[in-house]
VOKELUM-47048 format. One line per field, with one value per residue: residue number from 1; residue in three letters; x, y negated, z negated of N, C-alpha, C, O in turn. Coordinates in steps of 0.001 Angstrom, whole numbers, plus 500000, padded with zeros to 6 digits. Layout:
<rs>
i: (NUM,...)
aa: (ALA,...)
n_X: (X,...)
n_Y: (Y,...)
n_Z: (Z,...)
ca_X: (X,...)
ca_Y: (Y,...)
ca_Z: (Z,...)
c_X: (X,...)
c_Y: (Y,...)
c_Z: (Z,...)
o_X: (X,...)
o_Y: (Y,...)
o_Z: (Z,...)
</rs>
This chain:
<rs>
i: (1,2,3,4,5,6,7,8,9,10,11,12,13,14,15,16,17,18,19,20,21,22,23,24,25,26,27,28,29,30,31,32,33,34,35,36,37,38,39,40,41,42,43,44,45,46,47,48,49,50,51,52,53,54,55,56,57,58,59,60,61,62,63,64,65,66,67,68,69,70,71,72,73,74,75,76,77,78,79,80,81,82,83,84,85,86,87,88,89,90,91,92,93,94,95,96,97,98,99,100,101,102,103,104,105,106,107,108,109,110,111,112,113,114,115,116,117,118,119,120,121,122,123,124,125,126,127,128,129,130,131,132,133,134,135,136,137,138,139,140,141,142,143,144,145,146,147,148,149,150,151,152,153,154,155,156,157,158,159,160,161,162,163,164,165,166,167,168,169,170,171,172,173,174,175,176,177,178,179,180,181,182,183,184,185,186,187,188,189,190,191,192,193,194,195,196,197,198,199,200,201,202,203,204,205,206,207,208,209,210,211,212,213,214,215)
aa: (UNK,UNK,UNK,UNK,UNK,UNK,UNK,UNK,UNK,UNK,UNK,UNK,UNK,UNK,UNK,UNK,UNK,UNK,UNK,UNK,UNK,UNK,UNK,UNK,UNK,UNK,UNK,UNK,UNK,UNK,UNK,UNK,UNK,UNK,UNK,UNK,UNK,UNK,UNK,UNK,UNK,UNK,UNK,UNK,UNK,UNK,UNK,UNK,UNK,UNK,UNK,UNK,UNK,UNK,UNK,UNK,UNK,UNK,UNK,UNK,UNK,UNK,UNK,UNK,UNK,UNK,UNK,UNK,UNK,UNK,UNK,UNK,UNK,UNK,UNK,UNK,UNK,UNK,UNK,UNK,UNK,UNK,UNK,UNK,UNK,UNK,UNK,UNK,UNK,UNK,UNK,UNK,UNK,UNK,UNK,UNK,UNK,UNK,UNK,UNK,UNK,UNK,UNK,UNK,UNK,UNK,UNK,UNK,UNK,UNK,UNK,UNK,UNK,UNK,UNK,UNK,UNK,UNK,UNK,UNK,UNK,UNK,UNK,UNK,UNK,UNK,UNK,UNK,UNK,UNK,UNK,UNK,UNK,UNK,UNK,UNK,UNK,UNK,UNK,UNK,UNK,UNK,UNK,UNK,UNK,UNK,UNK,UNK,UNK,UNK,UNK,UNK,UNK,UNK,UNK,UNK,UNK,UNK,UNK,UNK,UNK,UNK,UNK,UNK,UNK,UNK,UNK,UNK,UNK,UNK,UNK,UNK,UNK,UNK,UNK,UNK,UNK,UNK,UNK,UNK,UNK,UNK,UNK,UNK,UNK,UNK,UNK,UNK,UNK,UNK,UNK,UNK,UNK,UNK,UNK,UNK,UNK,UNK,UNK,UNK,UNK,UNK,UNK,UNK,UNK,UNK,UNK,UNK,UNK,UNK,UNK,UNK,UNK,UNK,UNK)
n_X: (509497,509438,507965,508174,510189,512600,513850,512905,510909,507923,507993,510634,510236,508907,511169,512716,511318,510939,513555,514389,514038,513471,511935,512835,511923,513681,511838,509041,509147,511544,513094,514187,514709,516014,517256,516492,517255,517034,518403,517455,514264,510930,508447,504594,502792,500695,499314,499214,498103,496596,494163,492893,490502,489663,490388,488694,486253,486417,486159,483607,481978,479250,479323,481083,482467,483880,486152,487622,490214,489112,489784,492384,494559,493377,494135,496753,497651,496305,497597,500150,499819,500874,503019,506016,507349,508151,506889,507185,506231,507165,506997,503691,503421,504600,503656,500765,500951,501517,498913,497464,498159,497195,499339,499447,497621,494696,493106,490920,488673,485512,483913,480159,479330,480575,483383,486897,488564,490649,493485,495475,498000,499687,501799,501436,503066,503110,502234,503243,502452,503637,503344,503643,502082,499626,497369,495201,492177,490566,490319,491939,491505,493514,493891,491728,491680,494180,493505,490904,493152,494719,492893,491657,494387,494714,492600,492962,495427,497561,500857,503300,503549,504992,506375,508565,509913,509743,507780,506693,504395,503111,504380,502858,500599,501305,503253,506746,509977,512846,515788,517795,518137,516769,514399,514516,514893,511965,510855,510995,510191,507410,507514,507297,504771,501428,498857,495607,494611,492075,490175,488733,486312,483104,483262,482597,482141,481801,482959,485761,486864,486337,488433,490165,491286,491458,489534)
n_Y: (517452,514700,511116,508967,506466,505948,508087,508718,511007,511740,513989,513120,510626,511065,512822,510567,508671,510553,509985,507587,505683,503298,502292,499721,497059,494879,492544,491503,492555,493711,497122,498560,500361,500147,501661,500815,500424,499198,497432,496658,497428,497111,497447,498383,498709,500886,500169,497949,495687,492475,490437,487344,485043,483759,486174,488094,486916,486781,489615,490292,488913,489903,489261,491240,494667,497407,499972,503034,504115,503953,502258,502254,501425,499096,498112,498236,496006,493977,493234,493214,490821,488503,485687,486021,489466,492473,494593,496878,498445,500987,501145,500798,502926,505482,505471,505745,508212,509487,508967,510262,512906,512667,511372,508733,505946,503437,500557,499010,495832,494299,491679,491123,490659,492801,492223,492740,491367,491786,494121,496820,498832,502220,504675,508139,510683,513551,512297,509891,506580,504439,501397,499361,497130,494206,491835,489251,487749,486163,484189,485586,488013,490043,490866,491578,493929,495375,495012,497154,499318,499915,501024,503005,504861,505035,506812,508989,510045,508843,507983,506606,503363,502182,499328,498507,496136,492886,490431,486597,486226,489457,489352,487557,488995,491737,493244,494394,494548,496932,498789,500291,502887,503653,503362,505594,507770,507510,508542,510463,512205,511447,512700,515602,515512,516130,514017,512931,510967,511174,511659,510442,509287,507715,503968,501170,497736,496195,498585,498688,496441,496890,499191,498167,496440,498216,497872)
n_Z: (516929,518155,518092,518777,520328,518644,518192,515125,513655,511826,509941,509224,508407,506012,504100,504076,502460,500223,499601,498792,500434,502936,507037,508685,511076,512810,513919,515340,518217,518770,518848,517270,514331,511748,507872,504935,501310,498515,496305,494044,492647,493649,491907,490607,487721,487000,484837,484415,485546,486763,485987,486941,485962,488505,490160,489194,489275,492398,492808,491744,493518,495907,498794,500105,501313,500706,501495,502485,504581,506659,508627,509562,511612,512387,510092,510271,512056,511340,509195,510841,512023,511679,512267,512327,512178,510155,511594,514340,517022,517368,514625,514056,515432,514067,511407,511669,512733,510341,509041,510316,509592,506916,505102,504525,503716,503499,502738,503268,503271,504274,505310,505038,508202,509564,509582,509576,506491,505386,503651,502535,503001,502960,501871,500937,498691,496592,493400,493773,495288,498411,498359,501881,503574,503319,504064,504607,505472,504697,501776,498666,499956,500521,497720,496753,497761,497198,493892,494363,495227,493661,491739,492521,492572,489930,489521,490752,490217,489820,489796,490316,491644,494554,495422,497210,497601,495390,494789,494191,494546,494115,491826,490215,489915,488421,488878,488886,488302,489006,488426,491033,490238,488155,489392,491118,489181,487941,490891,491641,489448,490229,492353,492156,490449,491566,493524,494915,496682,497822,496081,494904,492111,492983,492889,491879,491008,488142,487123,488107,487237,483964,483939,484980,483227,481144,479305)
ca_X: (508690,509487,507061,508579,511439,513637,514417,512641,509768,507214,508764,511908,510043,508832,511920,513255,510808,511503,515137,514056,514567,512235,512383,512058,512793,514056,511012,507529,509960,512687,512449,515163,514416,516865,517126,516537,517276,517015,519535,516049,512889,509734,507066,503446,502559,499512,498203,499417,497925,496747,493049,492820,489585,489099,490289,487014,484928,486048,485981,482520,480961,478400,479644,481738,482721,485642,486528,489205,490864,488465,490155,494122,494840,493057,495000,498139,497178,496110,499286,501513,499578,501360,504234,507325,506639,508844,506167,506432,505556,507260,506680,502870,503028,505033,502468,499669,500612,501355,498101,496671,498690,497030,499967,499356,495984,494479,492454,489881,487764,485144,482380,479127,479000,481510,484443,487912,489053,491348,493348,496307,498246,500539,502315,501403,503487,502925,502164,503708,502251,504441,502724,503830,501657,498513,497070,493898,491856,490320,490838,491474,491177,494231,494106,490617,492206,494976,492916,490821,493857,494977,492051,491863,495542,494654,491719,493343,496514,499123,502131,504148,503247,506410,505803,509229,510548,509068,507431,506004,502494,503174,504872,501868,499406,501879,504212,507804,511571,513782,517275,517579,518630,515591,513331,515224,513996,510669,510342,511726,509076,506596,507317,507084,503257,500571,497691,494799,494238,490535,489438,488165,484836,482272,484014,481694,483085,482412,483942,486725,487177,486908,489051,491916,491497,491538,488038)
ca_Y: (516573,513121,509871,507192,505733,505799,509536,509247,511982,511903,514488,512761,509614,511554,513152,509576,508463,511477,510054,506464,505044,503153,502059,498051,496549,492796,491946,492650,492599,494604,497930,499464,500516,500675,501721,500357,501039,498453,497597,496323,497835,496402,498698,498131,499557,501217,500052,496407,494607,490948,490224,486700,484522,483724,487297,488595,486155,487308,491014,490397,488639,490651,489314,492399,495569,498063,501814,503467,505060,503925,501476,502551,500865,497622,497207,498118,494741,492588,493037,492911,489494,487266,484844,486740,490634,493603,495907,496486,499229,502093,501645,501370,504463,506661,505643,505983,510110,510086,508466,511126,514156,512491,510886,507596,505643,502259,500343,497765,494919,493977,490740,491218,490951,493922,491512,493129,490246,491903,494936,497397,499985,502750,506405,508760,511602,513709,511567,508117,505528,503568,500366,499049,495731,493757,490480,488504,486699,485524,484049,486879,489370,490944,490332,492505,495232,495668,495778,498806,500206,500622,501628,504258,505111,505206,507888,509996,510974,508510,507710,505474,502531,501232,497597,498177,494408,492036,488897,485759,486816,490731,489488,486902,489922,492178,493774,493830,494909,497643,499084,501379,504296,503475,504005,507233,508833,507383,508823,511953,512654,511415,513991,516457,515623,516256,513581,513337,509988,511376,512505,509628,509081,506768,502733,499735,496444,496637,499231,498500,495117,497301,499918,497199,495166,498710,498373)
ca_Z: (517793,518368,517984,519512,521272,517930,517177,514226,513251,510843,509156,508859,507577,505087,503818,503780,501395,499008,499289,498272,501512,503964,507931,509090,512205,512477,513919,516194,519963,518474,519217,516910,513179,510127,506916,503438,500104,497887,494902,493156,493556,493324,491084,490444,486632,487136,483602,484508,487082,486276,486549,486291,486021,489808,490745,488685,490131,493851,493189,491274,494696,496623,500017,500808,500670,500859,502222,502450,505583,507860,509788,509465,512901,512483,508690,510254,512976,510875,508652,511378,513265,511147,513147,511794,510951,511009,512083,515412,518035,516729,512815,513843,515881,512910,510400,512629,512292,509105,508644,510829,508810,505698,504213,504651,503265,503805,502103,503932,502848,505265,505150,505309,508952,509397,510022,508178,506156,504047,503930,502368,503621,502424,502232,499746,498760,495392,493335,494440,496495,498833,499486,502826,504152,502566,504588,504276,506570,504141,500711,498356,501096,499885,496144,496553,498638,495927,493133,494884,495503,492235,489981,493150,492380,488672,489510,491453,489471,490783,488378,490886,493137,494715,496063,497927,497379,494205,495638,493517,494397,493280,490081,489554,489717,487141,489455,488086,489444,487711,489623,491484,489107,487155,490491,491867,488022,488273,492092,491001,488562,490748,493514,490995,490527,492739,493395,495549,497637,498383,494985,493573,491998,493580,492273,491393,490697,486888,486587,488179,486511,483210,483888,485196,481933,479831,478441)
c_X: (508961,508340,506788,509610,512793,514006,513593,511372,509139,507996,509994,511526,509568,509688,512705,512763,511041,512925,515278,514365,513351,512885,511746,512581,512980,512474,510161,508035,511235,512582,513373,514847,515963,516587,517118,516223,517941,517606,518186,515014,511680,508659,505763,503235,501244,498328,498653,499157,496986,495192,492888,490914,488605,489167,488903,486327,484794,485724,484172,481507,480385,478419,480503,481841,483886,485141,487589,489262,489857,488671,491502,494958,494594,493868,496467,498161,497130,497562,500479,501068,499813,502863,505426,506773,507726,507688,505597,506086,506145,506992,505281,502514,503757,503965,500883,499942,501125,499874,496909,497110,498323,498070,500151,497693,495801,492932,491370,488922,487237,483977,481096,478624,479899,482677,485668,488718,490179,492005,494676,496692,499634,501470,502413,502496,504172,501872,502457,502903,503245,503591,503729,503494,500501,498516,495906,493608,490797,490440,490485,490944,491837,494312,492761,491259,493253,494519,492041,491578,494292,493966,491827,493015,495808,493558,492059,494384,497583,499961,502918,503614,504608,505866,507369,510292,509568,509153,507035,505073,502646,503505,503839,500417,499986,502842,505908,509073,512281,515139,516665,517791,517291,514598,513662,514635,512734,510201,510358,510630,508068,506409,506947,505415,502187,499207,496697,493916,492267,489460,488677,486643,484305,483059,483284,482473,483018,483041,484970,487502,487471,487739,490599,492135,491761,490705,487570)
c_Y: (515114,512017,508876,507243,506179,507272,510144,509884,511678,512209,513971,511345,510142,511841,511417,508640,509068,511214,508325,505530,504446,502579,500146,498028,495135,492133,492900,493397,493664,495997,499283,499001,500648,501391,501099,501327,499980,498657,497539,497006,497141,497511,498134,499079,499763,500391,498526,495218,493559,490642,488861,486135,484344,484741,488059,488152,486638,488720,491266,489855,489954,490111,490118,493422,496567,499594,501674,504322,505212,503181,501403,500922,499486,496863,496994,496426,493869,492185,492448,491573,488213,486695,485818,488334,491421,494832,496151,497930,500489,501942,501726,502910,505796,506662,505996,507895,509993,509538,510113,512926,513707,511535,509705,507097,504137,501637,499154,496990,494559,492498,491594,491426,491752,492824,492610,491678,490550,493553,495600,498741,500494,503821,507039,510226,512314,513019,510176,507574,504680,502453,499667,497661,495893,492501,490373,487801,485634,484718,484834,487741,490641,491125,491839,493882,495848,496094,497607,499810,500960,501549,503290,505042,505899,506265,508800,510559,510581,507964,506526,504804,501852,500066,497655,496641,493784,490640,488138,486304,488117,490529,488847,488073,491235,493213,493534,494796,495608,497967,500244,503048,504688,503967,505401,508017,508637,507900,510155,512929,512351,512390,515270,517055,515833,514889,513548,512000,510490,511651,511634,509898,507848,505164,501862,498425,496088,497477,499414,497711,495915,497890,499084,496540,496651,498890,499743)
c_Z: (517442,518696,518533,519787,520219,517450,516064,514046,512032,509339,507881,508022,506491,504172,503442,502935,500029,498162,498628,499055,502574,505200,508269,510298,511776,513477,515187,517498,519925,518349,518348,515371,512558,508593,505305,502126,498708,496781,493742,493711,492893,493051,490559,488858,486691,486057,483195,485077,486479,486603,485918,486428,487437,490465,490787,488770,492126,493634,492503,492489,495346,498421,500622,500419,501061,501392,502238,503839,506806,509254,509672,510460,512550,511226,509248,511309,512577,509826,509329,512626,512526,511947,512938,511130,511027,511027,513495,516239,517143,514929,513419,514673,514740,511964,510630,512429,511649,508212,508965,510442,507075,504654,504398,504948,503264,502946,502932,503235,504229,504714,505483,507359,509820,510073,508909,508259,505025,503853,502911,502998,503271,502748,500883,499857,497443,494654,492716,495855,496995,499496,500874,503148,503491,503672,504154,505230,505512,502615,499717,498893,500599,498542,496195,496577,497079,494621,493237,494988,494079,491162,490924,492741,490758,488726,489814,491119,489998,489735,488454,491999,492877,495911,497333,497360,495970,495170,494593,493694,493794,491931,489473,489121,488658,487793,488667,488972,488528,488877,490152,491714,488530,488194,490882,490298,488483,489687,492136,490284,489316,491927,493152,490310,491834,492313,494505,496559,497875,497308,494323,493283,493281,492258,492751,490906,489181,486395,487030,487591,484840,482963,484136,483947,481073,479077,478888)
o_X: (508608,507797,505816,510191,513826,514440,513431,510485,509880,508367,510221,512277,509948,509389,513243,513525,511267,513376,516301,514930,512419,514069,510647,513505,512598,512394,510300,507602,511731,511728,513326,514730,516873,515397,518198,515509,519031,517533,518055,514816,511619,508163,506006,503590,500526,497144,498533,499734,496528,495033,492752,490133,487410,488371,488231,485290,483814,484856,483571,480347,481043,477585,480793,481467,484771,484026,488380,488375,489752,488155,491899,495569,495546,494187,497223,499077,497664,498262,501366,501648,499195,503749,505555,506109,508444,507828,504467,505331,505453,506818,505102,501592,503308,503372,500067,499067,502104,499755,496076,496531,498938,497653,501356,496873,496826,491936,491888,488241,487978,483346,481129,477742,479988,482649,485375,489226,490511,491117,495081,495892,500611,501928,503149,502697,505310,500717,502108,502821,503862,503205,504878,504423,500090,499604,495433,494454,490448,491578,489298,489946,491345,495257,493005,491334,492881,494867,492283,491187,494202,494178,491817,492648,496578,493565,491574,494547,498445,499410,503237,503271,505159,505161,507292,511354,508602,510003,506891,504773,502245,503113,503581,499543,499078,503203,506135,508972,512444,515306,515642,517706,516840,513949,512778,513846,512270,508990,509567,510350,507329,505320,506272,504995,502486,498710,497041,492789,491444,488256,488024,485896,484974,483285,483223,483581,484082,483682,485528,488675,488577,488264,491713,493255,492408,490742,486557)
o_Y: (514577,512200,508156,508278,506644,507472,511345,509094,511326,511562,514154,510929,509397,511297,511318,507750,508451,511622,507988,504526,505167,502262,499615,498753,494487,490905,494009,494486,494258,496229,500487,497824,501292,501598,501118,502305,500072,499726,498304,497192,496722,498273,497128,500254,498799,500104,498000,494131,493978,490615,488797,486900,484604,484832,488475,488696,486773,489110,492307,490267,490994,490565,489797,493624,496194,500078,500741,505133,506127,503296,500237,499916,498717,495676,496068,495713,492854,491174,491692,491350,487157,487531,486497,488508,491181,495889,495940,498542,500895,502936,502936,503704,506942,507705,506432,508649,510608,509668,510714,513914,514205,511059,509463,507476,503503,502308,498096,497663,494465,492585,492634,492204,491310,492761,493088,491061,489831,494405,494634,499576,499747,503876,506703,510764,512024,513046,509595,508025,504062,502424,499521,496857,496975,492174,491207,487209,484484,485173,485064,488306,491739,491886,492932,494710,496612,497164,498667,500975,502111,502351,504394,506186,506799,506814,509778,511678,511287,507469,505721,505332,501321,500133,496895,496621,494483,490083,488893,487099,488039,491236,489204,487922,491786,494110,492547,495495,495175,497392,500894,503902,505831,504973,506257,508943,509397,507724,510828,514097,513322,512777,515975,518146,515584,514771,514413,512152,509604,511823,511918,510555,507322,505360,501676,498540,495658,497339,500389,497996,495711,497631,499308,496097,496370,499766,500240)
o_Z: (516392,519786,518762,519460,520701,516316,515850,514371,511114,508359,506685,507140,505588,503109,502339,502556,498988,497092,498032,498621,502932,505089,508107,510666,510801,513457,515703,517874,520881,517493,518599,515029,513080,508352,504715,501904,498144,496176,492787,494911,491737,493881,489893,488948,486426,486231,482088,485108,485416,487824,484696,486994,487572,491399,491731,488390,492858,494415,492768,492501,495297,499203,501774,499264,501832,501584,502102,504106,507624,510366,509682,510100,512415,511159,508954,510899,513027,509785,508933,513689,512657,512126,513956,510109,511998,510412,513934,515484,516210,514224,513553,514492,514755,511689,509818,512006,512072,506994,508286,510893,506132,503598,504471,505784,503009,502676,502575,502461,505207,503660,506141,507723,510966,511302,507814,509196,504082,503885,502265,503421,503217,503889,499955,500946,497075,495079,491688,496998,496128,500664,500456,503071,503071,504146,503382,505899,505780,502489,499485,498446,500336,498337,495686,495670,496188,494123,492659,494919,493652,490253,490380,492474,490422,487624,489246,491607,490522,488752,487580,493057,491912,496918,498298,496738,495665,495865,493632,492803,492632,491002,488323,488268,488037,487031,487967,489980,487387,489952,489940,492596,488462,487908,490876,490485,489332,489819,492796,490553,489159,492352,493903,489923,493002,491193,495311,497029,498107,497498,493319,494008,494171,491064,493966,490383,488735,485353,486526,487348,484341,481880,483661,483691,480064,478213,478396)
</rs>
């Protein structure tokens, strides 16, 4: 069964993850996907991520709050309503069912007056996370989202978050870049595990803040 315009299936995006491979287009109008497979990869260390001073002052505010997998659609939107994206009609309709076959999870930040100001979004499979897109509408929108994601990631029995690419902002929060020998083991072993995107406990903002610092 086919998805979209481009041939490609669920399925087959799946299988192309397993293989350490992901799909982009050149941009939102372009209607034809490729493949990547990065000489570098960009990895998230579960037991590394960067909590600085003003991070733990936003994730400690009581003006918002988070869920998971409640608004897929609106993260994949707000990700892809920035001037230049490659996410356009067919990537959100592939992830859209693999969102809706479970393998793909989202993370939301909302304000107080249910606005989403903040968001991540992925593809799980084993367990590895493939992050995908993060935006913000507001400041530290995404910085929030990310943290959630992880200490979720860290509850649920995940081994590998692949960031895909290494950015200044990912490396400022403790993200880091190995080859891509070094990722193909590490993905390897992660397929190998099973984790559980849904399993977590109930997550409070001290104890997320402790559990990211290690206390």
């Amino acid at each position: 069964m086919k998805d979209n315009d481009t041939g490609i299936s669920p399925e087959l995006l799946l299988q192309a993850y397993m293989s350490g491979i992901f799909p982009m287009a050149e941009g939102r109008d372009d209607p034809e996907l490729f493949w990547v497979d990065p000489r570098r990869r960009g990895i998230f260390p579960l037991d590394g991520f960067h909590i600085s001073r003003s991070l733990a002052r936003e994730i400690r505010r009581m003006d918002y709050t988070v869920t998971f997998d409640q608004d897929f659609e609106g993260v994949m939107e707000g990700c892809a309503e920035r001037p230049e994206t490659w996410i356009n009609d067919e990537i959100r309709a592939l992830y859209g069912a693999l969102h809706a076959r479970g393998n793909a999870h989202s993370v939301e930040v909302w304000n107080l007056e249910g606005d989403l100001i903040g968001g991540v979004y992925g593809v799980s499979l084993g367990a590895a996370y493939f992050g995908e897109s993060m935006f913000s509408r507001r400041t530290g929108g995404s910085k929030i989202a990310l943290a959630w994601l992880i200490d979720r990631l860290r509850l649920t029995g995940f081994t590998l978050f692949d960031t895909q690419f290494l950015t200044d902002h990912l490396a400022s929060l403790g993200a880091e870049e190995i080859s891509r020998a070094d990722y193909h083991a590490r993905l390897h072993e992660a397929l190998r595990l099973r984790a559980d995107f849904d399993a977590a406990p109930a997550q409070d903002r001290d104890g997320l803040l402790k559990r990211l610092r290690g206390r």
